[in-house]
N, C-alpha and C positions, 0 to 999 in steps of 0.2 A: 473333702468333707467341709461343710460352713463352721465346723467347729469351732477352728483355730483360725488365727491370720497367717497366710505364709510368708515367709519375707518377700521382698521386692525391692528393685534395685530402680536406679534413677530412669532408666529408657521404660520400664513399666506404666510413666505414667496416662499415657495411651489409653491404658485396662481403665483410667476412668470413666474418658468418654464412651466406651463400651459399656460400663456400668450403669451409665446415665442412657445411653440408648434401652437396655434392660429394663430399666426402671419404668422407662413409657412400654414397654411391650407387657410388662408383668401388670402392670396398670390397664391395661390395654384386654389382657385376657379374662378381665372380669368386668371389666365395663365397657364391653363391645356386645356379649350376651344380656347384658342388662339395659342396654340403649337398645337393642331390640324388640325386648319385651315391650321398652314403652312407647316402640312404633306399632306395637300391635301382634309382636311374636308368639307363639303358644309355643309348646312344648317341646313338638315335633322340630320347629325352627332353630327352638334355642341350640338345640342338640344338633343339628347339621351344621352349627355354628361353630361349636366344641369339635365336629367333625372334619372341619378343615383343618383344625391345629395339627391336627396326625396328617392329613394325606396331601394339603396342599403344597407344606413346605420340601415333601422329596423330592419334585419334577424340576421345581426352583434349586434345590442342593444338587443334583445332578446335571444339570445344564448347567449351572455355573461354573461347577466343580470341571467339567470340562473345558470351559472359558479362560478358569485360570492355567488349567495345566499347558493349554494352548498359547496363552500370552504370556506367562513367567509372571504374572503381576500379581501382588498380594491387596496392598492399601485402597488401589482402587474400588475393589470389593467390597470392603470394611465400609469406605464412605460412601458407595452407592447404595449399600443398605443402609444404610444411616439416614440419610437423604430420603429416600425414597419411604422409611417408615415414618420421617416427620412429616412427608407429603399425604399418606395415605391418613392419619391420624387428625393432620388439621383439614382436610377434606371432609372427613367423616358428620362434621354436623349439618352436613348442607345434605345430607341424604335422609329420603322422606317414609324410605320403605325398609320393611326389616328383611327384603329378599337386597338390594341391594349394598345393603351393612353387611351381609354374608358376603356378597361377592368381593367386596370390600377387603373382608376379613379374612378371605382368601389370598389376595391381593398383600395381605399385608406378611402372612405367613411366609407368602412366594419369596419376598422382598428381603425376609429376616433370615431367610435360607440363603440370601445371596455372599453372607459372609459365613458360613458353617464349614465349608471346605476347606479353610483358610485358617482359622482361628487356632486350631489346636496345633498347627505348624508354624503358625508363628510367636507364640508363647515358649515353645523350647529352642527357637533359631537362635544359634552359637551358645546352647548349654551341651555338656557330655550330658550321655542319656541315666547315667546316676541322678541327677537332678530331674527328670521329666517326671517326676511325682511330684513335686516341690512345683514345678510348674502349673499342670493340671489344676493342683492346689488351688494355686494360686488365679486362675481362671476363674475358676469355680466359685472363689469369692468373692470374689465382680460383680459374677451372674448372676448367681446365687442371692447375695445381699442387695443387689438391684432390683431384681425378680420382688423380692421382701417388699423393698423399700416405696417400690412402686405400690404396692398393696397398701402399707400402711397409708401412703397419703391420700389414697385413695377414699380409704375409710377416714382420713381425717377431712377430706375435704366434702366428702358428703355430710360428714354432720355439722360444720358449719356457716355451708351455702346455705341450707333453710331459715336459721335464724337472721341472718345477714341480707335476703330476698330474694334469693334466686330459687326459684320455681325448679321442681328435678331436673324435667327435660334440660331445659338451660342450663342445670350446673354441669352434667353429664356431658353438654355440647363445650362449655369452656374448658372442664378438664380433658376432653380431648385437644384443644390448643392449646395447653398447656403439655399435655403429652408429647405432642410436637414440639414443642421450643425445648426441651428437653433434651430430646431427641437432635435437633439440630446445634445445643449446646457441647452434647456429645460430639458430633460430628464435628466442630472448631476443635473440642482437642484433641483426637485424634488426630486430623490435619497439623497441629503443631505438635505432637509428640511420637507420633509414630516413628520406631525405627529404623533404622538404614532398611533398605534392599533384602532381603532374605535371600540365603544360598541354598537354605537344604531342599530338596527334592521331597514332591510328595509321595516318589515312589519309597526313598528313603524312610520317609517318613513313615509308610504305613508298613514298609519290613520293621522297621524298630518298634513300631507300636506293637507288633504281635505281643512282646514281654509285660505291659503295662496292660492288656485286654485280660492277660491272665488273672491279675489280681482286685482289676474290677475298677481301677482307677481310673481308665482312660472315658470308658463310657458312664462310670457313676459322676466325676470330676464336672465335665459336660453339662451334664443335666441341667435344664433351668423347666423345662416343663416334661411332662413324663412321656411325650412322644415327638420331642423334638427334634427339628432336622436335622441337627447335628450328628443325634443319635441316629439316626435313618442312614443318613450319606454314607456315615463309615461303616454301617453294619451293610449298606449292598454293597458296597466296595469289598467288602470280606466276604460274601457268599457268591459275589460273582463270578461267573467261570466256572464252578466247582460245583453248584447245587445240583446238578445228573448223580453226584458222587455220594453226597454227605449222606445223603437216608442210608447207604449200609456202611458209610463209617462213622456213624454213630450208635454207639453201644445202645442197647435197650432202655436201661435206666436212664439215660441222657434223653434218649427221646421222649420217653413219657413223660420227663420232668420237662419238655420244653412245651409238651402239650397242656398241662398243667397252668403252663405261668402264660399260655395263650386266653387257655379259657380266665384265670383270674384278673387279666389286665382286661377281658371286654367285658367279666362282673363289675371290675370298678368304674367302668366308664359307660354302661347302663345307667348306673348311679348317678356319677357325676353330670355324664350329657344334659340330663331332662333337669338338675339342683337349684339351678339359678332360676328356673321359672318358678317351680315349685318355694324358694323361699320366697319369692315375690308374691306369688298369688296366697303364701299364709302368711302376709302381712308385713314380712321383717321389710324394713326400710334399707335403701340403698348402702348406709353407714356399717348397718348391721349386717348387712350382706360380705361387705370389706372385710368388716369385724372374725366374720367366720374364716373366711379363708384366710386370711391373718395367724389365725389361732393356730389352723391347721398348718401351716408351710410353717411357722415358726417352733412348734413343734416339733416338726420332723430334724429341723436347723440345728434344734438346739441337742434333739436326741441322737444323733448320726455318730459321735465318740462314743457316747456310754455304750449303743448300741452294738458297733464294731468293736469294745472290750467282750460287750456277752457272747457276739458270735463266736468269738476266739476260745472261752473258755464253757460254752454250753452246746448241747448238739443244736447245728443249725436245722436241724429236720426240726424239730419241738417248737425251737422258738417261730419256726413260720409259720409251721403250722397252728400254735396259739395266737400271732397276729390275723391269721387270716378268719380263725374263728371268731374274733372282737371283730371285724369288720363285717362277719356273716350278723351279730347281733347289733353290730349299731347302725348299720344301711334304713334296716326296717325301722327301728328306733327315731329316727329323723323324721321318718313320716308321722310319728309318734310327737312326738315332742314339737313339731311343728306347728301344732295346731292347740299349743296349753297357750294360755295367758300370760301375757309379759307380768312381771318382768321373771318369771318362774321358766317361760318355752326358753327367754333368750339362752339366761344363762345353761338349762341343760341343753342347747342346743350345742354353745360354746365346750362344756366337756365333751360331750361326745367328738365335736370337729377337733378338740386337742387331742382326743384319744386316737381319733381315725390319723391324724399328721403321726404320732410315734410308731402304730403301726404301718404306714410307711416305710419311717424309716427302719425297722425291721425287715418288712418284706424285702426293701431294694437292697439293702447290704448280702441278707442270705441269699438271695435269688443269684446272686452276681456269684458268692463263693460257690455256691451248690453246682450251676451249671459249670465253674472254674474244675472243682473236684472230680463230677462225672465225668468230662473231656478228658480224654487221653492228648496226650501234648501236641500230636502232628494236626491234630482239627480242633483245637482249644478256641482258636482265634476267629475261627468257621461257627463254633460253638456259641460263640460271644454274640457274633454277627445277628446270627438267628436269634439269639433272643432275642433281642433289639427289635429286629424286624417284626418278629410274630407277635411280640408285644404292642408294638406303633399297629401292627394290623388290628389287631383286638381292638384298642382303643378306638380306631377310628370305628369299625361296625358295631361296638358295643354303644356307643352315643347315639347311631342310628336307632341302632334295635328300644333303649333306652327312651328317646324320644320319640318312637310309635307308638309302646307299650302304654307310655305315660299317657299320652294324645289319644289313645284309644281305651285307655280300662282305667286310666289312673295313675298318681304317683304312689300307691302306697303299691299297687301291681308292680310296678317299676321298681322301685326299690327291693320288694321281695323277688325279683327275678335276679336282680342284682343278687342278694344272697343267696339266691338258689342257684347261678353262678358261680360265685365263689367256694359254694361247698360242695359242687361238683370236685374243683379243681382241689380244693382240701383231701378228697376221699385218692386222687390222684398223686398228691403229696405225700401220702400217709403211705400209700401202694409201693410210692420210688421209695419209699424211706427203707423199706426191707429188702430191698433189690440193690440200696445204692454199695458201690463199693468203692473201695480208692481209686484214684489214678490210677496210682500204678499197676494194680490190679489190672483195669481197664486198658492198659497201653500194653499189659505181657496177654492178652489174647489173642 
């Protein structure tokens, strides 16, 4: 969780340069859809844009992920993604059309997947797997606070290029070389801090990980965007070989619930796909663009403890299903509030994206325990997998679906298909909630 800091020992200091690569990519995933727009993108574009983030970066995770198991090498990896995301990045303003900023930004996705296979195996190399939480952790705050931190200066650097003379287009073109020199900062320390050699095995490595998929740490730890490759590689890596099997060993209520959090990940990225136009075209300025999403990641940052105390002591069925009905009311609400007069739209814009970030982090805490409970223990880790996957699938066709809607009837259509989405998947949630039963239950069938 970004909660806390986890500790960290002297050969850690590597995770910074990784933090600083983060930083230009999380920088990167809001001001690559909005350097679009101002070549000319509408709706439909923006949203195939958002559509690469899910599906570009697998092909890249899994060819690589083969590469290293073939050459034994780790670091190489680490820095030719590094490398190759400051290339694509200080490229990026020399490109004059918003079809190739997608290709781009596929490009870049592919790139960032080339170190995913890698990462989580070499953050636990020479710990006992007692500690591979403590690790993950520890990951995760890197990513995580890089992911952030890339945001904020994002939003700080658009609001004071205009007053200083830089013209948008322009500013949006320097801070992408700036996102690059970041990016290649990162890449020097890692080259001077990375650790010795790694000995563990990734076959090792992903029998061990079965115990940490269980409680949701391995793939929430991860996370820097909600369908990131990271999260993809290990989730086909666990359904590979076995998917002929899993649909009948998986209990009922497991699989409804996995249909469920299919349909609510491509409600929220109907949503999100087509967002960035849509705040564009009602006015809010680039700064305030940063500003939203800002509100929203850092809320979810800051809510991820308190919310992992409520799971633990309320039914996780209630509580997600009460976040997922705040985000049925505040999807349509955006298209609402987007169109009031400053400074009245900004700021209810900004509660509602602080509201949508805690619901977040509610959804992805319970989602992880719920499918962890309905799994009986021999397909827990197949169980994991799958969501992962069916999730990263949603999102990717929900941005599509998202940005046709939007490009053909509208954003406030868009938005309400969005909620009408997610409370499909609500009435689906509500259905497992009377069906679900323990594990163990589940495992003595």
């Amino acid at each position: 969780m970004l909660g806390t800091e986890p500790a960290a020992r002297g050969d850690d200091a590597w995770l910074l340069g990784w933090g600083l690569g983060y930083a230009s990519v999380g920088a990167a995933s809001l001001l690559v859809p909005l350097y679009a727009i101002d070549l000319g993108a509408g709706a439909l574009l923006v949203s195939l844009v958002a559509a690469t983030a899910a599906f570009a970066g697998v092909p890249g995770a899994i060819l690589w992920g083969r590469l290293v198991a073939t050459t034994k090498r780790r670091r190489p990896f680490v820095l030719v993604a590094l490398a190759l995301t400051a290339a694509v990045l200080v490229t990026m303003p020399f490109y004059e059309s918003p079809w190739t900023v997608l290709v781009a930004n596929a490009a870049l996705w592919f790139v960032v997947a080339a170190a995913a296979p890698v990462l989580n195996i070499i953050v636990v190399e020479g710990y006992e797997t007692s500690a591979w939480s403590e690790r993950f952790g520890l990951l995760n705050h890197y990513q995580g606070y890089g992911w952030l931190g890339g945001l904020v200066v994002g939003a700080v650097w658009s609001a004071v290029a205009g007053p200083v003379g830089f013209e948008p287009l322009r500013a949006k073109r320097l801070f992408f070389v700036a996102g690059g020199v970041a990016a290649l900062a990162g890449l020097f320390v890692v080259y001077l801090w990375y650790p010795e050699k790694p000995t563990i095995s990734e076959r090792r490595f992903v029998r061990l990980a079965e115990q940490f998929t269980g409680n949701g740490m391995l793939g929430r730890s991860v996370r820097a965007v909600p369908f990131g490759p990271q999260r993809v590689y290990w989730a086909l890596r666990d359904i590979r070989g076995g998917r002929g099997k899993l649909r009948s060993r998986f209990p009922r209520p497991l699989t409804r619930y996995l249909l469920a959090a299919t349909v609510f990940f491509t409600g929220f990225a109907v949503f999100f796909g087509p967002l960035p136009a849509y705040l564009t075209e009602a006015g809010y300025s680039t700064d305030q663009v940063f500003g939203l999403f800002v509100a929203s990641s850092a809320a979810s940052a800051v809510s991820y403890t308190r919310v992992g105390s409520l799971a633990a002591r309320l039914d996780p069925w209630r509580l997600q299903t009460g976040a997922l009905l705040s985000r049925v009311v505040a999807f349509p609400l955006v298209a609402f509030v987007g169109v009031l007069a400053p400074p009245t739209g900004v700021v209810a814009a900004g509660v509602l994206f602080f509201a949508i970030g805690v619901t977040w982090a509610v959804i992805s805490i319970t989602a992880t325990g719920l499918v962890t409970s309905l799994a009986p223990d021999s397909v827990r880790g197949e169980a994991l997998g799958a969501y992962t996957a069916l999730g990263s699938l949603g999102g990717g066709v929900g941005s599509i679906l998202g940005g046709a809607v939007a490009d053909g009837l509208g954003y406030g259509a868009a938005f309400g298909a969005a909620a009408v989405c997610v409370t499909a998947a609500v009435g689906l949630v509500v259905a497992g909630s009377s069906e679900g039963v323990p594990t163990d239950a589940l495992a003595s069938d």
